[in-house]
C-alpha positions as CSV (number, residue, x, y, z in Angstrom):
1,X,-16.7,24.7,4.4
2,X,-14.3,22.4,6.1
3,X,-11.4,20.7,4.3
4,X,-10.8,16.8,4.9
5,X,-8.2,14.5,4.8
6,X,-9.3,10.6,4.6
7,X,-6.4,7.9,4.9
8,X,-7.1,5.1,2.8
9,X,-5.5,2.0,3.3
10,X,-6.1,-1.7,2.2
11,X,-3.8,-4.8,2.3
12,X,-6.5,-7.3,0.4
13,X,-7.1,-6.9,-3.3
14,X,-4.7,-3.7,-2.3
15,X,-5.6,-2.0,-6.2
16,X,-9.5,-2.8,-6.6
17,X,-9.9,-1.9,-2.7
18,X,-8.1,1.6,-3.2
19,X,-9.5,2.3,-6.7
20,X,-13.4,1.4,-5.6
21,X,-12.7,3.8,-2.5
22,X,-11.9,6.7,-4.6
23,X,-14.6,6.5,-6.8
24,X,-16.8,6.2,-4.0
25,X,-15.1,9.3,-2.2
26,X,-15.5,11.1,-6.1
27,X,-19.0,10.2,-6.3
28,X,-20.4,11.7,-3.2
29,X,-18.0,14.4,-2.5
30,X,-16.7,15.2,-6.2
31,X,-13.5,16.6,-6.9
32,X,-10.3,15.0,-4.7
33,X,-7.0,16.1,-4.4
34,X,-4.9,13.0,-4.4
35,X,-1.6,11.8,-2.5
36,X,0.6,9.4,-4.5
37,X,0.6,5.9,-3.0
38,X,2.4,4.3,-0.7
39,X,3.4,0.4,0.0
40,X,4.0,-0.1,3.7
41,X,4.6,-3.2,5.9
42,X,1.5,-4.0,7.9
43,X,2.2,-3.0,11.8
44,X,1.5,-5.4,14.8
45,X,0.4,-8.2,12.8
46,X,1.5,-10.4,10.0
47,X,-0.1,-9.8,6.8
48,X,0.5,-8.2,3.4
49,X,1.6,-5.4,3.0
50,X,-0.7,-2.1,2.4
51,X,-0.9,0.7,-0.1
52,X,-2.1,3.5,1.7
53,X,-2.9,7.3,0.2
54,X,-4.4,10.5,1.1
55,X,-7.5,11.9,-0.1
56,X,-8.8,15.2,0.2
57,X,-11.7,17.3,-0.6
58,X,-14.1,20.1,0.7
59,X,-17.4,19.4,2.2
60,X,-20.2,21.5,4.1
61,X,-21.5,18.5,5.5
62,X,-20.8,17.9,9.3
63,X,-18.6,15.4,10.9
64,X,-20.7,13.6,11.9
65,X,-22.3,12.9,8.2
66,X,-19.0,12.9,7.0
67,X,-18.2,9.7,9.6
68,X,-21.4,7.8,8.7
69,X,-20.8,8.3,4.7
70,X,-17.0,7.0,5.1
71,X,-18.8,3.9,7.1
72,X,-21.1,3.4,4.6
73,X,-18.3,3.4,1.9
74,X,-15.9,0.8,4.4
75,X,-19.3,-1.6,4.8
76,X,-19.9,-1.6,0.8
77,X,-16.6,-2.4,-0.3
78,X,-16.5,-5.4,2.3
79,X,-14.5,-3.9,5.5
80,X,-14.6,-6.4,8.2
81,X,-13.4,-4.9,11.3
82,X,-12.1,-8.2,13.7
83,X,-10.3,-7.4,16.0
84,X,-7.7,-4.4,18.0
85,X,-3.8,-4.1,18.5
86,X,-2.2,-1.8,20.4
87,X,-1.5,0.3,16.9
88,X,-5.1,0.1,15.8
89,X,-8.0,-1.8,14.4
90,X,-6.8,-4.8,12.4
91,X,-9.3,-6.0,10.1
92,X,-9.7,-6.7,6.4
93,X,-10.6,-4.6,3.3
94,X,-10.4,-1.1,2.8
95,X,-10.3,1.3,5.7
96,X,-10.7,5.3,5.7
97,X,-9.6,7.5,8.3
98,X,-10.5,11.4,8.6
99,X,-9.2,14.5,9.4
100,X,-11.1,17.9,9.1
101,X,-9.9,20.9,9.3
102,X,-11.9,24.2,9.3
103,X,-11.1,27.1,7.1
104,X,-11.0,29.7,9.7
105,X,-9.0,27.7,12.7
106,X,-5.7,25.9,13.4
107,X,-8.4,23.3,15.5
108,X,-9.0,19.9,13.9
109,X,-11.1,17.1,14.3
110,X,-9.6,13.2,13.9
111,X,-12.6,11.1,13.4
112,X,-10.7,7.4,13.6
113,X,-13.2,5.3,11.2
């Protein structure tokens, strides 16, 4: 079983965004161990400004399932992905970033959503 840890941030409709993310995360993946949140100034491009957690839980499901179900969870709750900067994808609604870590090794897997 491999232990994730999924980013979430949003900078539109910050507390719906966040709260419809981690009921989506709970409903597919059950109990999560929650971060407190964060407010944080958006990076290399104006906006407003983000609340951003962490999010883990434990999964036997590959990464690759993993990827597609945190996709599927950024398309339903209206993530529009626009365009790049040089600090990452700017874009509007909620997004989710992973990182895995198995039980048995110091190796983990980034899977930038």
């Amino acid at each position: 079983m491999a232990r994730i840890y999924v980013s979430i941030g949003s900078n539109i409709e910050r507390e719906p965004n966040i709260r419809a993310a981690v009921r989506a995360l709970r409903d597919h993946f059950g109990s999560l161990t929650l971060s407190s949140v964060y407010e944080n100034k958006p990076i290399g491009f104006e906006g407003e400004n983000f609340y951003n957690l962490v999010a883990a839980f434990d999964t036997n499901e590959p990464p690759e399932a993993v990827n597609s179900i945190l996709h599927d969870i950024e398309r339903r709750l209206g993530r529009r992905r626009f365009c790049t900067t040089s600090n990452g994808d700017s874009d509007e609604g909620v997004g989710l970033r992973a990182l895995a870590r198995a039980p048995s090794t110091s190796t983990c897997c980034y899977m930038t959503i």
